[in-house]
C-alpha positions in Angstrom: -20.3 -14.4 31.6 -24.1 -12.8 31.7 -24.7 -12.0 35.6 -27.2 -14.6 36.8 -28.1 -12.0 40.1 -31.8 -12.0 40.4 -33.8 -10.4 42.9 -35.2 -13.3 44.2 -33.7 -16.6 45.1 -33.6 -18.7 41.9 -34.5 -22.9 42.4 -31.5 -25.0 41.5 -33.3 -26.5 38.2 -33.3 -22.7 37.1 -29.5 -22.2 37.7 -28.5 -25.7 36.2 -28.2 -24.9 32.5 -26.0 -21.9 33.4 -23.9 -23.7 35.4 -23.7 -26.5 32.4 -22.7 -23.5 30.2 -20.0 -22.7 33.4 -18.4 -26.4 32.8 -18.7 -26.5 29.6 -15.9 -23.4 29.4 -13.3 -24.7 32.3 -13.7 -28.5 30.9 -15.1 -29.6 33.8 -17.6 -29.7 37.0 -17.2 -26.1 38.5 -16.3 -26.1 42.5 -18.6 -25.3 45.0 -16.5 -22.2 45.2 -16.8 -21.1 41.9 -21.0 -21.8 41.8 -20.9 -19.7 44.2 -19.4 -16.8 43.3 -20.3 -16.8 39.8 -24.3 -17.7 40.6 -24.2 -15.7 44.0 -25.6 -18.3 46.0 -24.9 -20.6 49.3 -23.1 -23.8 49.8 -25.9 -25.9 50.0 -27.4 -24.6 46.5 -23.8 -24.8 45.1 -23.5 -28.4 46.5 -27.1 -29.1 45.2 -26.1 -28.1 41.3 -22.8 -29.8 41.8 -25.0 -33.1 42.5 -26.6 -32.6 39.3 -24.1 -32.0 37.2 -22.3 -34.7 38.4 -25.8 -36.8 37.7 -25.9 -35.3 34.1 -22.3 -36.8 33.5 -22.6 -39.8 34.3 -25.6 -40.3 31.8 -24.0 -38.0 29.1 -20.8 -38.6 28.3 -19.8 -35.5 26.5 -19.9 -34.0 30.0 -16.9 -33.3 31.8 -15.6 -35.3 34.8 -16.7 -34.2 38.3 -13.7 -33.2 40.0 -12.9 -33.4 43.4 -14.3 -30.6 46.3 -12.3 -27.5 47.1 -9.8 -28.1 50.6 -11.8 -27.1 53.6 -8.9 -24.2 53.5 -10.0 -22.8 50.2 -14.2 -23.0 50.9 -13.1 -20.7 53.8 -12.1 -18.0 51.8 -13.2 -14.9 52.6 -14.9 -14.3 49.2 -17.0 -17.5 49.1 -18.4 -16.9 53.0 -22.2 -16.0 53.6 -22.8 -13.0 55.9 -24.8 -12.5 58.4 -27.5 -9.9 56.3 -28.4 -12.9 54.0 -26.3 -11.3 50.7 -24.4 -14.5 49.4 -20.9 -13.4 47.9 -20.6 -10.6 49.9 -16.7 -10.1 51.1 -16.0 -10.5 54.2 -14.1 -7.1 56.2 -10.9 -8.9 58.0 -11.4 -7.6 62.2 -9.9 -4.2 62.6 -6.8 -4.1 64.5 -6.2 -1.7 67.0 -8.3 1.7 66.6 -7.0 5.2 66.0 -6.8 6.9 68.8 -9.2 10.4 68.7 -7.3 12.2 71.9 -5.3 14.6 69.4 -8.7 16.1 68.3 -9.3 17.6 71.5 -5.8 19.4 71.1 -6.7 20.9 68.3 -10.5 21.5 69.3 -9.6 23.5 72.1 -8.0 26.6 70.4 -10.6 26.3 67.4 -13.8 26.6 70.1 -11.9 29.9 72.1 -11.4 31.7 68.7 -14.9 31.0 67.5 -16.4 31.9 70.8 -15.1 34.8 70.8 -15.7 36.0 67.4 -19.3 34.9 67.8 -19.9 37.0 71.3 -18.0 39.9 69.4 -20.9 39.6 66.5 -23.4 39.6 68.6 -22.1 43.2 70.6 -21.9 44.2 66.6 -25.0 43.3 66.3 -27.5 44.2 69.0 -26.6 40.7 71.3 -26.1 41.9 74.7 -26.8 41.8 78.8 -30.6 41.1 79.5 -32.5 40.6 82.7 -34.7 37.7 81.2 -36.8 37.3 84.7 -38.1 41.0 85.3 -40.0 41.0 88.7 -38.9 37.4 89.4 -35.0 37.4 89.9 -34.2 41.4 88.8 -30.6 40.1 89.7 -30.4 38.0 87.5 -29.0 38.6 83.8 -27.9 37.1 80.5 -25.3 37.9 77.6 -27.6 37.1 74.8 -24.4 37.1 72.9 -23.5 33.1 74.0 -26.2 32.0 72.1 -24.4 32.5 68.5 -21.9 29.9 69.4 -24.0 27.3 71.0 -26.9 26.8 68.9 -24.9 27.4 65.4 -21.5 25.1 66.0 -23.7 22.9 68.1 -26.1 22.5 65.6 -22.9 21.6 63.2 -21.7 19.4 64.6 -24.3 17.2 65.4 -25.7 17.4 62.2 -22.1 16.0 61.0 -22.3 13.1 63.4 -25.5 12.0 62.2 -24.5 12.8 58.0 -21.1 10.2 59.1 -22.4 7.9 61.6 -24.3 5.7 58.7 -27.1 5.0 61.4 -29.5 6.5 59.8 -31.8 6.5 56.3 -30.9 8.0 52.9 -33.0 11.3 53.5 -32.2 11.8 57.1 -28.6 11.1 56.1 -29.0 14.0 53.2 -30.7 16.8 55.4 -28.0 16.4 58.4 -25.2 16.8 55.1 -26.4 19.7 53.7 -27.8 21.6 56.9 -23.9 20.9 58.3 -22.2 22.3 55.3 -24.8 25.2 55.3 -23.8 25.9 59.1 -20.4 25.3 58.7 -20.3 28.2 55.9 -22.1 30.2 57.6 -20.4 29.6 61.1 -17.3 30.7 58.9 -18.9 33.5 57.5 -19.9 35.1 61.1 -16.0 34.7 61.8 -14.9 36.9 58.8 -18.1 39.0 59.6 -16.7 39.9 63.3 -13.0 40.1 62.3 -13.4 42.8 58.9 -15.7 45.0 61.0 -12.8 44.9 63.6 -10.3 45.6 61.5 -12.3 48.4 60.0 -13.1 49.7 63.8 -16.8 49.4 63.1 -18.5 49.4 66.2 -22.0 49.0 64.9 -22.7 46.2 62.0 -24.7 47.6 59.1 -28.4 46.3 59.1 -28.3 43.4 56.4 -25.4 41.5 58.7 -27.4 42.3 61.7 -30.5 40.6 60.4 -29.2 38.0 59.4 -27.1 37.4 62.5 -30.8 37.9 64.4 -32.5 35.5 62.4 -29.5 32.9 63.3 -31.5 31.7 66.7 -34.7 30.7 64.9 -33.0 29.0 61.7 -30.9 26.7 64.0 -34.2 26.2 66.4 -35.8 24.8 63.1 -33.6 22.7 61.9 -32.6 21.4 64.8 -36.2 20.0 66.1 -36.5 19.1 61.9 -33.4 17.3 62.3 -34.4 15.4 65.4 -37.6 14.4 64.2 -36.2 12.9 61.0 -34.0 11.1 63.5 -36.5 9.6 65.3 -38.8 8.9 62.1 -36.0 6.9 61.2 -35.0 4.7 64.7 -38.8 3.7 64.7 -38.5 2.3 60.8 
């Protein structure tokens, strides 16, 4: 049968004739179920055209019989319920039973974030990262292994921006920039691992010059788009 969708509501006179087509092929008055599945529509509509069908065939007799309304246990269905968001038809998601349980992650995040750690402080001494004393004249005691920062702003980055792509709390394009700026730092996360581990194995204590600038420009990339990413998160919360 043609889909009688529209993307506006359509006034019962307007959905009559299809649903006189509708009777026509089962042999008689459609149930309020049915109206509303096929039309995509609410009870009271459905109930509305059933009315007039049931008017038309009393006054044509070529009409089919009304028949009788579906049990109260069949207009329940789950199929023929309204939701909440206004979108008639729409199938209702039975409650979910008891949820997985996410402990076991932890377990396995525990090795992954000590070997990635480490191969990421182990670029960074490859690579020029190293002790600082960030507070000359102020606290000449105090230092730094610029080295930490590999780790925390590229996997932190990653990981955030892959709870915002598969937390569905957000719009289309801020959905789309968290997915493909998490894929690009989970590659190149990757690729600082099999960076630090083939100069290792090669006992290469000094990185050549294109892996040491791109390991340098790491700081300011993730700085980027994370403040790009928040903002597109906030853009979107105040939508």
């Amino acid at each position: 049968m043609q889909n009688t969708t529209a993307a506006y509501p359509r006034p019962v006179a307007d959905l009559v004739p299809g649903a006189l087509a509708l009777a026509d092929q089962l042999g008689e008055i459609p149930s309020r179920n049915r109206l509303m599945r096929e039309f995509k529509i609410g009870a009271p509509k459905a109930d509305a055209i059933r009315a007039e069908l049931a008017a038309k065939t009393e006054t044509d007799p070529g009409t089919p019989e009304p028949v009788q309304d579906v049990p109260a246990e069949s207009a329940a269905e789950p199929i023929a319920q309204v939701t909440a968001d206004g979108h008639p038809g729409t199938e209702t998601v039975p409650a979910a039973g008891r949820r997985a349980v996410v402990w076991p992650v932890v377990l396995l995040a525990l090795p992954a974030f000590v070997a990635i750690w480490s191969g990421w402080v182990g670029l960074g001494g490859l690579t020029g990262f190293g002790v600082v004393h960030p507070l000359p004249g102020i606290a000449d005691g105090f230092s730094i292994n610029t080295a930490i920062t590999l780790p925390i702003g590229v996997e932190t980055y990653g990981a955030y921006a892959l709870y915002v792509w598969l937390s569905g709390r957000v719009p289309g394009r801020v959905r789309r920039f968290a997915k493909w700026s998490a894929i690009a730092s989970l590659v190149v996360g990757a690729l600082g691992q099999v960076a630090y581990h083939l100069l290792v194995a090669a006992g290469i204590t000094s990185a050549p010059w294109w892996i040491t600038t791109a390991v340098a420009c790491l700081p300011v990339a993730v700085l980027g788009m994370g403040a790009a990413l928040a903002h597109l998160v906030r853009e979107g919360s105040d939508q």
